[in-house]
C-alpha positions in Angstrom: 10.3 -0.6 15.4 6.9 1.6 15.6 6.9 4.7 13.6 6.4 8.1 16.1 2.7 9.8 15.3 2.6 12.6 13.0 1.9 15.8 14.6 -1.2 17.4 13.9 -0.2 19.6 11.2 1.8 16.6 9.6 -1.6 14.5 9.7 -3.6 17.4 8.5 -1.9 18.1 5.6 -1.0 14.0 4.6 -4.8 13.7 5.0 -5.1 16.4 3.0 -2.9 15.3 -0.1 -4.2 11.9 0.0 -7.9 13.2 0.4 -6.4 14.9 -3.4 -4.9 11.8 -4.7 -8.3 10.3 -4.1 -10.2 13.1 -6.4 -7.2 12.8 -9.1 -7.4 9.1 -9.2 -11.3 9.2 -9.4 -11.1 11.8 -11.9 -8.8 9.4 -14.0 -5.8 12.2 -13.7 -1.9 10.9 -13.5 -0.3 11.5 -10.1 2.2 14.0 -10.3 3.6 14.9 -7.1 3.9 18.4 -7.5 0.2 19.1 -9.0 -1.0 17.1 -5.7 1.0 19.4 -3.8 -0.9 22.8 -5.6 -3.8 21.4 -5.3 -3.2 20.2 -1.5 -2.0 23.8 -1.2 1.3 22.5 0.4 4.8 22.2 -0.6 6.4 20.0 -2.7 8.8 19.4 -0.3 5.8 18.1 2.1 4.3 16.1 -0.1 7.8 14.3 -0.9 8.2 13.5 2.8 5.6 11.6 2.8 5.1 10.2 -0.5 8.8 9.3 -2.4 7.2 8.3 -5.0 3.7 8.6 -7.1 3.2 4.8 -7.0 3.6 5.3 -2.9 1.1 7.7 -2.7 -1.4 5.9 -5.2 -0.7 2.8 -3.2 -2.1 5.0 0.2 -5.1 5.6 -1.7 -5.4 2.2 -2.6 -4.4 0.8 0.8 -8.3 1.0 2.0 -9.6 -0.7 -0.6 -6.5 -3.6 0.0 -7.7 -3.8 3.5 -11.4 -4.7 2.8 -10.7 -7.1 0.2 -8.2 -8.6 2.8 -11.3 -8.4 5.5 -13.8 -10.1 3.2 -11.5 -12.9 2.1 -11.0 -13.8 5.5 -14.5 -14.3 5.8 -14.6 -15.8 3.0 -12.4 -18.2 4.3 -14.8 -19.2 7.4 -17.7 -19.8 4.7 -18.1 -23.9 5.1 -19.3 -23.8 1.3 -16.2 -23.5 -1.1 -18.3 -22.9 -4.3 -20.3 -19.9 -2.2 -16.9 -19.0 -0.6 -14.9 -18.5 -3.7 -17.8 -17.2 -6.0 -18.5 -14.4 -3.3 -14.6 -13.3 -3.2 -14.0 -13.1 -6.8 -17.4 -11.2 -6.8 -16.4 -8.6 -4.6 -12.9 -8.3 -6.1 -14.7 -8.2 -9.3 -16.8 -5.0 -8.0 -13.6 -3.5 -6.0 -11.5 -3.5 -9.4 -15.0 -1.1 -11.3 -15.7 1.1 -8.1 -11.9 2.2 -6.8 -9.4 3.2 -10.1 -6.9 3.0 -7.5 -7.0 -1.1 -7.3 -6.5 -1.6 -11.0 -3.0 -0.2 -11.5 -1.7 -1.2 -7.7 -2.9 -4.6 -8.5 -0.9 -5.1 -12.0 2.1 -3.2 -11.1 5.1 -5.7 -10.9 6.9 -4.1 -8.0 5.6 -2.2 -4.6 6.9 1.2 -3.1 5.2 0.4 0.2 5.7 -3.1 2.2 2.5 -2.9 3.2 0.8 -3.3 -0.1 3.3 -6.5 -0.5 1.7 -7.9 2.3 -1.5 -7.5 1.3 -1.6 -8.4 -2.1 0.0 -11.8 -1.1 -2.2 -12.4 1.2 -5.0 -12.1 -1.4 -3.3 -13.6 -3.4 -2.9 -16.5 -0.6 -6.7 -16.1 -0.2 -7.9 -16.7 -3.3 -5.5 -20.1 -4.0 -7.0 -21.5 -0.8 -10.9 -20.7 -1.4 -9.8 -22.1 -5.0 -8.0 -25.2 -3.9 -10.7 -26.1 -1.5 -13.7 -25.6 -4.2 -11.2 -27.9 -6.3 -11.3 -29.9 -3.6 -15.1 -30.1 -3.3 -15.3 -31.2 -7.0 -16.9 -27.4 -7.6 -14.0 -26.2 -9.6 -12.9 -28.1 -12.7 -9.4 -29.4 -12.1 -7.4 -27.9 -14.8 -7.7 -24.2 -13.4 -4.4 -23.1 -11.5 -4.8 -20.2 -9.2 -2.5 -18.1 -11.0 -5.1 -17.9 -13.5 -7.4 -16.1 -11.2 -5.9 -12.8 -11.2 -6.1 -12.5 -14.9 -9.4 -13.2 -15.5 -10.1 -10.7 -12.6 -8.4 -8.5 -14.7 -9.9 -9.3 -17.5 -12.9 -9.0 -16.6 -12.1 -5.2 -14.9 -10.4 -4.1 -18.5 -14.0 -6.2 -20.2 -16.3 -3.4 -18.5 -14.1 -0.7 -18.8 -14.5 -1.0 -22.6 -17.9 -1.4 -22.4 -18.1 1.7 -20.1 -21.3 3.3 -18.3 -22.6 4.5 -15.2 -21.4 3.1 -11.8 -24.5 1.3 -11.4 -24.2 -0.1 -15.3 -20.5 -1.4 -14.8 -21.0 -3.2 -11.4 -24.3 -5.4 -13.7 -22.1 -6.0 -16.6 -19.3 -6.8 -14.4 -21.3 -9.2 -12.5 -23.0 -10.7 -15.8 -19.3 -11.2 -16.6 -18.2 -12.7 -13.1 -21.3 -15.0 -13.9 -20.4 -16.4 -17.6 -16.8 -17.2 -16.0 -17.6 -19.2 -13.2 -20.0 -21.0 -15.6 -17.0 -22.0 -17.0 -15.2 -22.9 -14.2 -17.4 -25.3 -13.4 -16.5 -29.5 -14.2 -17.0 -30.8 -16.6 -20.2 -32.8 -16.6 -18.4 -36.6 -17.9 -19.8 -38.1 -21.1 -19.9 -41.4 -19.8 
């Protein structure tokens, strides 16, 4: 079953109180329905029939963000190097989770409002066991990391540069000096044979 097309007016004004949602989650501000809807200059009642919830509407604004990751782990998944493949996924999910505050709290919620962000956190999810089981594979991974491991260290590293804190610019090179000190470590280890 397709949804119908908003009408213009409809589209005008969800583009409108997502555009907000976008500056409130940038600006580090809660989502609260009814502030989105002052400062969309709609009604509440608008802004309810399209967003239930605050998590739905923070998971729209995520959503784009989603998408890309989902878009570059499938290339990801073409690269016929698993060591390049997987280092160059968990780099950019690195860099997704320090440049869109959306990701961070969509990714570590335990439930979804919308379907679609179920689907597309599995299949990240799905994407980053395969790019890990084929670099274990390839002897590029040492054996005794699982791939439900991967999403905490993610994390960690996300909640790492957040503490340490500066520019845009100053986060993405930390987080990246980070990335780099845990693949080191996810590297085999050499055998003292």
């Amino acid at each position: 079953m397709t949804t119908p097309p908003l009408r213009k007016d409809a589209a005008r004004n969800r583009e409108r109180i997502v555009a907000v949602a976008r500056d409130l989650v940038d600006q580090g501000t809660a989502l609260h329905l009814n502030d989105v809807a002052r400062r969309a200059g709609v009604g509440v009642a608008t802004v309810y029939r399209h967003f239930a919830t605050p998590e739905a509407l923070l998971e729209t604004v995520a959503a784009p963000c989603l998408e890309d990751l989902a878009a570059h782990g499938e290339r990801a998944l073409a690269d016929p190097d698993p060591w390049r493949a997987l280092t160059h996924f968990l780099s950019r999910v690195v860099e997704a989770q320090l440049t869109d505050a959306a990701l961070p709290p969509v990714a570590a919620a335990a439930e979804d409002a919308l379907p679609p962000t179920t689907r597309l956190k599995q299949a990240l999810a799905a994407t980053g066991t395969t790019l890990l089981d084929r670099a274990r594979a390839a002897g590029a991974v040492r054996p005794d990391l699982a791939a439900a491991d991967l999403v905490p260290l993610m994390c960690g590293i996300a909640h790492a540069v957040s503490v340490h804190g500066g520019t845009t610019g100053d986060r993405i090179a930390t987080g990246n000096r980070y990335l780099a000190t845990l693949l080191d470590g996810m590297r085999p280890v050499p055998s003292r044979a």
